[in-house]
N, C-alpha and C positions, 0 to 999 in steps of 0.2 A: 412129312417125316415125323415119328411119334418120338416120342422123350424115352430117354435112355436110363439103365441103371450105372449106377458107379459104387464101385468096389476098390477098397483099397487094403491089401492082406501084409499086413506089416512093411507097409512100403515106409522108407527111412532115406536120408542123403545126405552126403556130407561134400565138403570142400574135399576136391586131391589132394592128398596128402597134407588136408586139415581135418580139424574138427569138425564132429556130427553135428549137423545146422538142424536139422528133424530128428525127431526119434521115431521109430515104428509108431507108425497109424495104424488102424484096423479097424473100418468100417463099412457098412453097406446103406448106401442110399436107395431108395427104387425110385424106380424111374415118374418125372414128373413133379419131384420134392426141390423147395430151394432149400437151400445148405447156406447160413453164413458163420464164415470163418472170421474169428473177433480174437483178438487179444494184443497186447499192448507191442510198440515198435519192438522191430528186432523180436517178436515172439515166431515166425516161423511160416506168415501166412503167404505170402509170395513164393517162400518155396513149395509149397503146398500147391499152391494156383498152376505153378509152374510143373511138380508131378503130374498134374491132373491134364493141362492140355500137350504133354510129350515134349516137352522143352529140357527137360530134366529125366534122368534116367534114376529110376532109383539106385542105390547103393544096393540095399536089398530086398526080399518084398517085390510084389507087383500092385499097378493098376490097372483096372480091368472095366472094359467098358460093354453093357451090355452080355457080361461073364467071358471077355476075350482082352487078353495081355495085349496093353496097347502098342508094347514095343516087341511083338510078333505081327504086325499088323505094317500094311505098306503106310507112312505118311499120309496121299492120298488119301487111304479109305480113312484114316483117323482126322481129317481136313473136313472130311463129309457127314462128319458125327461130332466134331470138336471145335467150338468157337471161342475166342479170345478178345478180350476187351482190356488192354493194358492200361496204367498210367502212363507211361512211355509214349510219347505222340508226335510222330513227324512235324515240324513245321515248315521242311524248306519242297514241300511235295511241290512240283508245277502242275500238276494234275489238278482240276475239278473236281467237287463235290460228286459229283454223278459218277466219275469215272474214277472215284476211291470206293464207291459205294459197291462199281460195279465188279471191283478187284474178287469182292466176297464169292462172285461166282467162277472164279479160276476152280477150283474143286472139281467141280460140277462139268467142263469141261478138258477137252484132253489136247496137250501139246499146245497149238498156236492158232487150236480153232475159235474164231470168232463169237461175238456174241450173239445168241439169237435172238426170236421175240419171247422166248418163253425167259431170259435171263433179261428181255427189258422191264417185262410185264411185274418179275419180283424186283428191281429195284428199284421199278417207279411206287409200288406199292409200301415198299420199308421208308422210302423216304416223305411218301406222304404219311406213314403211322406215325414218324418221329418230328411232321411238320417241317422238313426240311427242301421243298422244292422248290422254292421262292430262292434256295440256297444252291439248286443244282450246278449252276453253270459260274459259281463263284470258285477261283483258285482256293484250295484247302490251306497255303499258306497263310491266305490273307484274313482268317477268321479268329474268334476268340479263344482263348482254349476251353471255355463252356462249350462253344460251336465245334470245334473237332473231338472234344468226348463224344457229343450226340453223334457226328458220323461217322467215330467209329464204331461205335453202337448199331446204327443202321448198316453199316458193311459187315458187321459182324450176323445180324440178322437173316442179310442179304444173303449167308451161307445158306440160309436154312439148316442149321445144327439141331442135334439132338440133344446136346449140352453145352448150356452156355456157359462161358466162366467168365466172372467179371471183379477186374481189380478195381475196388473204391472207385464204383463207377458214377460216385454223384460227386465226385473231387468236380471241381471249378465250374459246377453248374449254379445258377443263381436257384432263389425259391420253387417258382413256378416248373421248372423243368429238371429238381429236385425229385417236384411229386411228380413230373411224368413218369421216371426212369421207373419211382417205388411200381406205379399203377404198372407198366406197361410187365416189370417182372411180374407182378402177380397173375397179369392175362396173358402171358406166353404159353404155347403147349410147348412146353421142354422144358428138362432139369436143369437147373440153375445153382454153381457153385460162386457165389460171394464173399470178397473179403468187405470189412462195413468197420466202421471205427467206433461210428455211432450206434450202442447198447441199445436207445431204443427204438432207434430204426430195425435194427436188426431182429429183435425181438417180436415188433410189427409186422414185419414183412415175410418170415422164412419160418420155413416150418421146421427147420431142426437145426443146431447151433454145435461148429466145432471150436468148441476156445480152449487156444494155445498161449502156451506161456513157458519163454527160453527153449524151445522148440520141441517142446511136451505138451502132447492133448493132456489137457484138466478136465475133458466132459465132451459127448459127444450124447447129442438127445434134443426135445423138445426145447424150446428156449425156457420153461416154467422147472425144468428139469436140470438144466447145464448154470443158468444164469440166479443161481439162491447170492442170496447177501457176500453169504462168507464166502463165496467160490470168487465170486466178482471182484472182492474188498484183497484176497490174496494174490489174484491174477495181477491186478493192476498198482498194488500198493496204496490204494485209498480209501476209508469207507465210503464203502456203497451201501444205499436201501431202496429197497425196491417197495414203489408205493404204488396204490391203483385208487383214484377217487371215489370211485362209483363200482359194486360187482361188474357192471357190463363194460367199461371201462378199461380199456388198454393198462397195463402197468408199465409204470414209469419211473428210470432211475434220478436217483438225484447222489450228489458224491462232496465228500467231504474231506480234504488234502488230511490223511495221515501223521501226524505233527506231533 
């Protein structure tokens, strides 16, 4: 399946009969770009994540996937083009690693029909890319919460989406599978929306950056474009400087508590 575009024309939301938690967005990703969405707790990115895979309805505005309003659109087909990676992670599942993996392909199938081999054949291949087969036939309860991000990661995969959306998907990973998560987004074919805590991860990894702040985009563009000193030092309440050692050299923040 190829990568999708994403459109968002002043989509906005509030609480019922509360306050506006977002304000109108307005922007166009095309298909294939990762997007991370950055800015400080309580700036607005979860509800964002949550307009984008149909959890949330906007107040007004739409989102548009592929130039088509996703809430004209049956569930289903938005299941078959929209994948989710929560912080939120079951831990009382009695189900197997293999048969949460394999949840991802309900999509893909209709009503109570079973799996076949073409739905074994992708989740034995997601969970050998994320190294987790040695893990298949372990209870999902009984793992670390490092080990059920990576499979929900893998079942999320296991969709075959066209756009992934993933919340702080490197929360409770140790090092090593920190850096798989960065590598494996950059060699995915599909568009990838991330929220990321970490500036210079985010700045390393994604090709275009929406930072929000009190539930107001501050910048939507390139990360060399959205992330300047003063935008960063405002957003977050701290100075920031944005250093880079070498011309070829990543740049990299460094911060300094506002006092």
């Amino acid at each position: 399946m190829s990568a999708a575009s994403l459109t968002l024309a002043g989509a906005s939301w509030r609480a019922p009969r509360g306050p506006v938690i977002l304000q109108p967005v307005t922007l166009n990703l095309p298909a294939g770009r990762v997007l991370g969405v950055v800015g400080p707790n309580g700036a607005g990115k979860s509800t964002f994540l949550r307009l984008v895979y149909r959890y949330l309805k906007p107040a007004n505005g739409a989102v548009l996937i592929d130039g088509e309003d996703i809430w004209t659109m049956r569930a289903r087909d938005v299941a078959l083009k929209v994948a989710a990676v929560l912080q939120e992670q079951p831990t009382d599942f009695a189900l197997t690693v293999r048969e949460i993996v394999d949840l991802g392909r309900l999509p893909h199938r209709g009503g109570l029909v079973r799996s076949d081999a073409r739905d074994a054949a992708v989740v034995s291949a997601v969970l050998d890319r994320l190294d987790l087969h040695g893990f298949a036939g372990r209870r999902f309860g009984s793992l670390s919460g490092g080990e059920r991000q990576r499979v929900m990661v893998t079942r999320a995969l296991a969709q075959e989406p066209s756009l992934l959306v993933l919340d702080e998907p490197t929360n409770h990973l140790d090092i090593r599978h920190q850096l798989e998560v960065i590598r494996l987004i950059r060699n995915l074919d599909m568009t990838i929306i991330t929220s990321l805590h970490d500036l210079n991860l985010a700045a390393a990894v994604c090709d275009d950056i929406l930072l929000l702040q009190q539930g107001q985009a501050m910048g939507f563009g390139t990360p060399d474009e959205v992330l300047a000193d003063d935008t960063v030092s405002r957003a977050f309440g701290v100075l920031a400087r944005r250093e880079r050692l070498t011309p070829s050299e990543n740049s990299h923040f460094t911060y300094q508590l506002n006092i």
